[in-house]
Each structure stands twice: as structure tokens, then as C-alpha cells.
N, C-alpha and C positions, 0 to 999 in steps of 0.2 A: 746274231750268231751267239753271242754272251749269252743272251736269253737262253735260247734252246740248248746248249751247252750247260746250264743252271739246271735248265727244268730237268734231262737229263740225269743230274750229279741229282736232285732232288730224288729223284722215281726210284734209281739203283738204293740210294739211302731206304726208303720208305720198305721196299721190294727186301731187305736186306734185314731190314728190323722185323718185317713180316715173317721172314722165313727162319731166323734164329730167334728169336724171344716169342714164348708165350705171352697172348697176349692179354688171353685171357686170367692167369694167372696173375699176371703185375696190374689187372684190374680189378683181380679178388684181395689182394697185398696190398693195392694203395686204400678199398675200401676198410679192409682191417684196419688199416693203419689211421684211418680218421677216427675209426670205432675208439680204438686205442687212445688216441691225443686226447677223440671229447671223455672219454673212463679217468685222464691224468688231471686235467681239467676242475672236474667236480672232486678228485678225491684231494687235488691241490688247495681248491676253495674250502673243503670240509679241513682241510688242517689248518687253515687260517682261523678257524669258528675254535678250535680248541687249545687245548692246553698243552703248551711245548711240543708238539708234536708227536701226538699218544702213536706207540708202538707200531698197532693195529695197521694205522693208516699208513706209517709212513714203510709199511711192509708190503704195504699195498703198490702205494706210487712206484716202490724199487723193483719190485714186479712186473708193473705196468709198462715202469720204465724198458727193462730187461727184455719184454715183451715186441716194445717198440725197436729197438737195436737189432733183436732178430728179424724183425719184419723186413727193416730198410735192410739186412744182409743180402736178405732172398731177391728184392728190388734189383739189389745193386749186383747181383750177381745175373740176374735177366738179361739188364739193359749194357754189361759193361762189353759184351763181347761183340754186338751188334755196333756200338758204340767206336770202336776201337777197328772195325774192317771202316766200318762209313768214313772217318776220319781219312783214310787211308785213299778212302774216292775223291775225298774235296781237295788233299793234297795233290795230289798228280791232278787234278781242276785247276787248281793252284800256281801250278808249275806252267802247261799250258795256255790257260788263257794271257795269260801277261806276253807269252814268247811272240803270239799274234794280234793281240788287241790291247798292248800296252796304252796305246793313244788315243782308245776308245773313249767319246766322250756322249754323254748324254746332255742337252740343253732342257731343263724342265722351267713349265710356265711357273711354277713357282719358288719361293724358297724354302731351303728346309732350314731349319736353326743351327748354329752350328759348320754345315753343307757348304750352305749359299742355293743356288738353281743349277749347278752344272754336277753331275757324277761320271767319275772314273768306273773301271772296270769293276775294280772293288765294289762299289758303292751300287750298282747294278747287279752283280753277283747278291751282293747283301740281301736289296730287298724282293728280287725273282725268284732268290731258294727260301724267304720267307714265306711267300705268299703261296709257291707254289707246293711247300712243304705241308702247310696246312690243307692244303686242297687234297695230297695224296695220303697224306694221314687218318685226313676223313674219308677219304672215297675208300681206304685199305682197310677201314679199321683198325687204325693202329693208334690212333688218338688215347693216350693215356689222360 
């Protein structure tokens, strides 16, 4: 029941990211934004090759930089609202799963480091909205 209660809090999450953030936009921003790091990169490396750090260049990096600041604005202005309902899922998740399956326990054939072989609800929650998070991310296209 934890499971399907997870995969659940997962799908709303995924479904919720889908329908307020473009998503194609925070995958046009994140690709700018590499363009961006490898343009700081080389102009970073070019100011090590000269002298005090000629004007030019380092007009350039503050640029580059200023460039990159906008970018992650527009990201973080995407991702923060979708961000901030989903939240709002996993707490009421939160609230209820413990009222009914505080005692839930899982036996696994092995150990995990840290764990030991046994998982609480927690721990269960943990890795079924990982796994399953990735599955609807990819199946929604939402994989940033």
C-alpha cells in the first residue's frame, strides 16, 4: 500500500511539473547555460595565459558571468512553483502514511550500508518515489 501511495504522490508530482513549467524552455536555459559555463571556461583559461588580467577579458567573463545569473533566474523561476505545490503532495503523504503504516516494515535479502536489511515506511517511501519518479519523468518528458 506504501508503494502505490508513493507511485501515486510520484505521478501527481510529475503531472504537476508537466502542466505548470515549460519544459521545453528549462531545456532551451539549461542548454544556454552550458553554452555559457564552456564560453566562462575558455575566457577563464585565456586570462591565466596573460597579463594581470587585461581589461578586455575580464569584461568579458563579468558578462558571461551576468549572462549566466540571468539564465539560472529564468530556471529558477520555472521550476519554483511546480516545485513548491509538489511539496505540498508529499507532505499530506507525509502526514498520512505514518497515521496507518507507522509499523510497516520491509525485510530485504540484503544490506544496505548505513540501513542494515530492514526499511521503515520512510525508507520505502524513499526509494519507490525515486525509482518511480524517474520512470514518469521519462515517460512525461519532463526529464530536465
Amino acid at each position: 500500500m506504501i508503494v502505490l501511495i508513493t507511485i501515486s504522490v510520484s505521478l501527481i508530482q510529475t503531472l504537476i511539473q508537466k502542466k505548470l513549467m515549460d519544459v521545453d524552455l528549462v531545456k532551451a536555459l539549461k542548454a544556454e547555460m552550458k553554452k555559457t559555463n564552456k564560453e566562462m571556461k575558455i575566457v577563464s583559461k585565456e586570462m591565466k595565459n596573460t597579463k594581470d588580467g587585461e581589461a578586455p577579458k575580464t569584461e568579458k567573463l563579468n558578462k558571461l558571468m551576468s549572462k549566466s545569473v540571468g539564465i539560472q533566474k529564468k530556471m529558477m523561476g520555472q521550476t519554483m512553483k511546480p516545485m513548491m505545490i509538489s511539496s505540498l503532495v508529499v507532505l499530506v503523504a507525509f502526514y498520512i502514511i505514518p497515521m496507518f503504516f507507522s509499523n510497516a516494515v520491509l525485510n530485504l535479502p540484503f544490506s544496505i550500508p548505513f540501513v542494515g536489511n530492514q526499511l521503515g515506511w520512510l525508507g520505502i517511501f524513499i526509494i519507490t518515489s525515486v525509482i518511480s519518479g524517474l520512470i514518469f519523468r521519462k515517460a512525461f518528458d519532463v526529464g530536465m
